[in-house]
GUKE-227349 format. One record per residue: x, y, z negated of N, C-alpha, C, O in turn; residue in one letter. Coordinates in nm, 2 decimals, m for minus. Example, Ala and Ser with C-alpha at 12.3 -4.5 7.8 and 13.67 -1.06 7.14 Angstrom:
   neast  nnorth     nup  caeast  canorth    caup   ceast  cnorth     cup   oeast  onorth     oup  type
    1.32   m0.57   m0.78    1.23    m0.45   m0.78    1.32   m0.33   m0.78    1.42   m0.33   m0.85     A
    1.28   m0.22   m0.71    1.37    m0.11   m0.71    1.29    0.00   m0.79    1.34    0.11   m0.80     S
end
This chain:
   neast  nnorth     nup  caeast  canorth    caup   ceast  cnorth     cup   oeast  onorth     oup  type
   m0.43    0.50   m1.92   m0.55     0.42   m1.92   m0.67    0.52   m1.93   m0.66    0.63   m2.00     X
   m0.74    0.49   m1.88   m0.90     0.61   m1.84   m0.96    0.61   m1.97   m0.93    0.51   m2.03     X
   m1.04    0.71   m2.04   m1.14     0.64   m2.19   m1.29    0.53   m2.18   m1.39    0.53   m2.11     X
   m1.27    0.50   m2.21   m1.36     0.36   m2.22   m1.50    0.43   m2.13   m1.54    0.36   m2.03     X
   m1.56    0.56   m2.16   m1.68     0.61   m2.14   m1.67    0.62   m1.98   m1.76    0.61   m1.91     X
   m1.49    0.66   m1.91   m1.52     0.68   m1.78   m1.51    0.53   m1.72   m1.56    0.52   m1.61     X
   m1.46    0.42   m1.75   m1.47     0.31   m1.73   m1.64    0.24   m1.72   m1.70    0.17   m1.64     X
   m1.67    0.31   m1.84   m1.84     0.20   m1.88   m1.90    0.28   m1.71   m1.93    0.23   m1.60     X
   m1.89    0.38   m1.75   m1.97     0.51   m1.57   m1.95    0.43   m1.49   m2.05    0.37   m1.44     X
   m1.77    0.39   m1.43   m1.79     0.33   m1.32   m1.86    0.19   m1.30   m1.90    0.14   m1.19     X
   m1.85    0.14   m1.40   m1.95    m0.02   m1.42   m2.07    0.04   m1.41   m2.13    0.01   m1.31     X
   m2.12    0.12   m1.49   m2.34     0.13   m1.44   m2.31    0.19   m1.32   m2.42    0.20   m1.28     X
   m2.23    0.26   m1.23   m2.24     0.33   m1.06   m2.24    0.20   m0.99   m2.32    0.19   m0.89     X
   m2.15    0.10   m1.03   m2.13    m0.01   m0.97   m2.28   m0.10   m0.95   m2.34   m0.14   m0.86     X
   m2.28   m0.09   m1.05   m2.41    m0.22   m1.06   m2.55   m0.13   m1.00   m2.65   m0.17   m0.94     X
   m2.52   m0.01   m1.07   m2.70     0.04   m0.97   m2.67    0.05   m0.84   m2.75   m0.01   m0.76     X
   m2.55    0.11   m0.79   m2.51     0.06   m0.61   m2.55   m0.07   m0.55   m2.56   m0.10   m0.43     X
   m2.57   m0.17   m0.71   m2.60    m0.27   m0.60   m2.73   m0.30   m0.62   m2.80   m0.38   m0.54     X
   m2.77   m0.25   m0.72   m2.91    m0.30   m0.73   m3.02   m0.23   m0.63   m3.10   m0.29   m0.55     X
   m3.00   m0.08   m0.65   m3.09     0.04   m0.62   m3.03    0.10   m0.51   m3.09    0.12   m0.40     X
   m2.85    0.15   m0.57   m2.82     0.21   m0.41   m2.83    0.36   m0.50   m2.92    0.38   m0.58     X
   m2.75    0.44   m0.47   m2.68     0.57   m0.55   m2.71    0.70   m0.46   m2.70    0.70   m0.33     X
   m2.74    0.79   m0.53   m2.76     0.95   m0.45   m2.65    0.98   m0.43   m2.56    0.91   m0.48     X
   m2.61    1.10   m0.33   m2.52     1.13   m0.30   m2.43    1.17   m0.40   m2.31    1.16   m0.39     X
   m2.50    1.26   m0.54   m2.41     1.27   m0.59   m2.36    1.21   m0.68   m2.27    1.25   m0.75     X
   m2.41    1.11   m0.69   m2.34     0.96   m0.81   m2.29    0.94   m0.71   m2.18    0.99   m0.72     X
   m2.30    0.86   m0.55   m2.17     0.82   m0.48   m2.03    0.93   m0.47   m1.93    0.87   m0.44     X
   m2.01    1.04   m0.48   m1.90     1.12   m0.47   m1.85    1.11   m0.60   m1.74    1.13   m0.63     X
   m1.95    1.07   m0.71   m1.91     1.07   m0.87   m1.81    0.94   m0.83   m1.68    0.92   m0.83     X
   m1.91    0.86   m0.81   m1.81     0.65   m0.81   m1.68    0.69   m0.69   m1.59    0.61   m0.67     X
   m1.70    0.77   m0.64   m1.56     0.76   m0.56   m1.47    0.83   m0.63   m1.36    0.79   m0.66     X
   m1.51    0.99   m0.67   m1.37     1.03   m0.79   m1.33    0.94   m0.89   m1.21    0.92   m0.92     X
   m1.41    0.88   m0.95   m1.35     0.78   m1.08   m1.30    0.73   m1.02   m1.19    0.78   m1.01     X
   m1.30    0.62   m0.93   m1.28     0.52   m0.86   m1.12    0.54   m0.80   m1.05    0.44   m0.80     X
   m1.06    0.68   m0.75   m0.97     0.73   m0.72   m0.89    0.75   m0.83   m0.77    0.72   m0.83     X
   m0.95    0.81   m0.95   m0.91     0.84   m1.07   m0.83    0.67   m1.14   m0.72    0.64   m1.16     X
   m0.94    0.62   m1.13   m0.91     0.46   m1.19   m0.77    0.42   m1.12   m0.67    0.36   m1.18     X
   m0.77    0.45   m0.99   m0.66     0.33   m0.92   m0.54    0.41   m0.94   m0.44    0.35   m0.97     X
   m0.53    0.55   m0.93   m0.45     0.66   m0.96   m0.38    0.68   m1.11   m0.27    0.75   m1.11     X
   m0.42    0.61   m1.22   m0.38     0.60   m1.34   m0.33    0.42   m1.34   m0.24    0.39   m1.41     X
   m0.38    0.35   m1.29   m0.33     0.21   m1.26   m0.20    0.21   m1.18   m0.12    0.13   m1.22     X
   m0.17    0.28   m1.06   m0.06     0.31   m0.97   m0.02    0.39   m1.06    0.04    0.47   m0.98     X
    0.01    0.44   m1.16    0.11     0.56   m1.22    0.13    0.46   m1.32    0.26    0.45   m1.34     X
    0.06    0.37   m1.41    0.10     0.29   m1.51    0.21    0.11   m1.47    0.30    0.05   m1.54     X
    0.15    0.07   m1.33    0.25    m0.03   m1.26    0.40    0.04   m1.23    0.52    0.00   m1.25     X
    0.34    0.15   m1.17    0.50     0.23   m1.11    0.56    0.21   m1.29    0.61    0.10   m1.32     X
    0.55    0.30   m1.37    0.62     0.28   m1.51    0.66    0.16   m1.55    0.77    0.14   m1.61     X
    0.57    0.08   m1.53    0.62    m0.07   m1.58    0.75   m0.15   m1.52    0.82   m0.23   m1.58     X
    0.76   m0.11   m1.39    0.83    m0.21   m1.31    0.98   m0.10   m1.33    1.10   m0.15   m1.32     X
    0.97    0.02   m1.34    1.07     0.12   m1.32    1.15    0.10   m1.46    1.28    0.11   m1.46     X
    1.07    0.07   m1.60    1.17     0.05   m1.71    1.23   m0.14   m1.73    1.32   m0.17   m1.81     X
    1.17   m0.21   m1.66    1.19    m0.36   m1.65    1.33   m0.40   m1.64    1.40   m0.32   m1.57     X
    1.40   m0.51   m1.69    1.51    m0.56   m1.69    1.48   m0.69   m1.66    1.41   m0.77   m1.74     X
    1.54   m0.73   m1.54    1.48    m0.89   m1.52    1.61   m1.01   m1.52    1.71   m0.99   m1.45     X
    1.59   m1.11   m1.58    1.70    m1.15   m1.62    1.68   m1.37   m1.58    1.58   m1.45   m1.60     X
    1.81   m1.39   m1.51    1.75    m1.53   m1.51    1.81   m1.65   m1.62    1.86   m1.60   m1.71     X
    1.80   m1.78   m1.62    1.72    m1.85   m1.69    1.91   m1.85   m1.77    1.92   m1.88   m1.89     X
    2.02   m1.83   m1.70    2.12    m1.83   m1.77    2.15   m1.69   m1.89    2.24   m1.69   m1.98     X
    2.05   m1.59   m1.87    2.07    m1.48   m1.91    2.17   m1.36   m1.87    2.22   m1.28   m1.94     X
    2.18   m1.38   m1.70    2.25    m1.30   m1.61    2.15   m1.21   m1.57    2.04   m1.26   m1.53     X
    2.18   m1.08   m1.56    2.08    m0.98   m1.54    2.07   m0.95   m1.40    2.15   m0.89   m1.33     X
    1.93   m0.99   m1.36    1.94    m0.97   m1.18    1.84   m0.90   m1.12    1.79   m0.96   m1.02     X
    1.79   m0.77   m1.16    1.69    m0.70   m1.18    1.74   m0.62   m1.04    1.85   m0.57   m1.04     X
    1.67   m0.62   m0.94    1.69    m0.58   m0.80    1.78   m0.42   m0.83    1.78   m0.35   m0.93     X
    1.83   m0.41   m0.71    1.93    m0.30   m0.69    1.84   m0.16   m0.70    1.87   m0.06   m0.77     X
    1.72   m0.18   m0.61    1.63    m0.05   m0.60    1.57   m0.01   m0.73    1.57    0.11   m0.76     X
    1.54   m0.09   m0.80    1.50    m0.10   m0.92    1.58   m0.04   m1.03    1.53    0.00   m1.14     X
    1.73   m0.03   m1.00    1.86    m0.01   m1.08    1.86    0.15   m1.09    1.86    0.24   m1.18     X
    1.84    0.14   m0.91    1.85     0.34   m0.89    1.77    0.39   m0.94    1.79    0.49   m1.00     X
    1.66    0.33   m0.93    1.51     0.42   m1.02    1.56    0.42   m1.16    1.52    0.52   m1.22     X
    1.63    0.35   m1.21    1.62     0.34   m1.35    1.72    0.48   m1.34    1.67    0.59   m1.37     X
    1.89    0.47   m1.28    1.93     0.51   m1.27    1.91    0.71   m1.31    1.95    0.78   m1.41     X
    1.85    0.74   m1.19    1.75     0.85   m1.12    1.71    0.88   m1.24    1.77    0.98   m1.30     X
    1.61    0.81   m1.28    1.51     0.87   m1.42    1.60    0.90   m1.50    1.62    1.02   m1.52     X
    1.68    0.78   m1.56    1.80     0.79   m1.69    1.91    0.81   m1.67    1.98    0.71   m1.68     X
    1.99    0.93   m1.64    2.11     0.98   m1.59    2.20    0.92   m1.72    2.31    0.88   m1.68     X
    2.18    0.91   m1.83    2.22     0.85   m1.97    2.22    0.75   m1.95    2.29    0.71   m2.04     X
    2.19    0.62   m1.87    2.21     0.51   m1.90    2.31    0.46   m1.79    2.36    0.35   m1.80     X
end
């Protein structure tokens, strides 16, 4: 997760972009965060779905095969 301060940044880049419209170098700013932001959200979904166990309503575990290998891969122990 980003710290709150680089989050509040990309909210005031956002909103003066739309009010006023951004210098060049606040637009290369709002695009590194911006890359930064989606870049720590894709590393934190990947983690999520890679440690997941999905199970149906009988409590048979049916957690896709690709999903298994990843776990696999990572956890040679399990």
């Amino acid at each position: 997760m980003l710290p709150k301060e680089k989050i509040d940044r990309i909210n005031f880049l956002s909103r003066k972009s739309k009010a006023e419209g951004l210098s060049v170098e606040e637009a290369k700013e709002q695009t590194a965060l911006r890359k930064e932001y989606l870049d720590t959200f894709r590393n934190s979904m990947r983690d999520t779905i890679e440690h997941v166990r999905v199970f149906d309503p009988n409590g048979d575990e049916v957690t896709p095969d690709k999903v298994k290998e990843i776990q696999k891969r990572n956890n040679p122990l399990n």
